[in-house]
N, C-alpha and C positions, 0 to 999 in steps of 0.2 A: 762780646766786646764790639762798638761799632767799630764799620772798617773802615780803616785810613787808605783811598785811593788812590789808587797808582797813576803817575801822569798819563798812561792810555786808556784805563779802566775810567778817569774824570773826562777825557777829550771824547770817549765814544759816546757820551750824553749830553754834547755838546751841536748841533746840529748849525745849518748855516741861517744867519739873520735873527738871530734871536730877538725878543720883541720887550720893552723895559716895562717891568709890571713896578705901578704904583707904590711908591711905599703907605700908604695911606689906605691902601685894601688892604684888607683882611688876608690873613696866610689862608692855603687852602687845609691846611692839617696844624695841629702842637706841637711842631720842630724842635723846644724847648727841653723836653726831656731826654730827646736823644743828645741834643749840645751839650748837657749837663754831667751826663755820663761819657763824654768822650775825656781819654784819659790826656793829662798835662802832657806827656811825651811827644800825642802827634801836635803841641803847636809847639815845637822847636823854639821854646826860650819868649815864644810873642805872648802878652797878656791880651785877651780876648775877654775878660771877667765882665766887660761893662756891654755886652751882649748887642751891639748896636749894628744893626742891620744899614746898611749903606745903598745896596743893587738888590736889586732881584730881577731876574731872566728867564721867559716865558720861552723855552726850547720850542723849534718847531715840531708840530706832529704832535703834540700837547703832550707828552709822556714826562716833560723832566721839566723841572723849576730847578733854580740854580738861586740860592740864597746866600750874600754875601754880608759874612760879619766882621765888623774891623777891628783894627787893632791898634795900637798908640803905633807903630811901626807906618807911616804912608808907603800905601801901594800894598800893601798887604794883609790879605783878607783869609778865614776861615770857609770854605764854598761847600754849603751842604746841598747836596745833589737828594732833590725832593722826587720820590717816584708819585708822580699823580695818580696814574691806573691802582698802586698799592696802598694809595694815602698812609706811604711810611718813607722815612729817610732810606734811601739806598747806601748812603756811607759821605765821607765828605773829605776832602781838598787841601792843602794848604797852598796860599795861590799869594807867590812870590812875583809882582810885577816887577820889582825893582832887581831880582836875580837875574827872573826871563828877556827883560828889555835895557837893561842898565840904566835903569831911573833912576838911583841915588848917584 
């Protein structure tokens, strides 16, 4: 089952200054099949079906991409946390800006 990560398990592959990759480059790996197989429970009620990448985030020290898929909900996103060295997903996020900061 992929893993759904923990708010400290996502922020420790989070590194300082991240750097905004292209959406118009190529992904470095098929993130697609693991998104596909993540089960309805960990998006808490968001529909995420229309697969639309929004951010992508080039961690420092090159180890982690951080790919951000949206959802009808603004401000919140699905963040699959790409291991580069493993050229595999490490597990992925649900990333509630309007919880974390009181945007709505």
């Amino acid at each position: 089952m992929p893993p759904l990560l923990t708010e400290d398990e996502y922020k420790a592959t989070m590194g300082p200054h991240p750097v905004t990759v292209g959406l118009d480059e190529a992904p470095p790996f098929d993130f697609w099949p693991y998104f596909d197989s993540i089960p309805q429970d960990d998006f808490n009620g968001h529909d995420f079906s229309q697969g639309r990448v929004t951010h992508a985030w080039q961690m420092p020290g090159g180890a982690y991409q951080h790919v951000l898929v949206a959802c009808e909900t603004p401000n919140v996103f699905l963040v699959l946390v790409l291991d580069l060295r493993a050229s595999s997903v490490l597990g992925h996020h649900l990333l509630d800006l309007n919880r974390l900061y009181g945007l709505a």
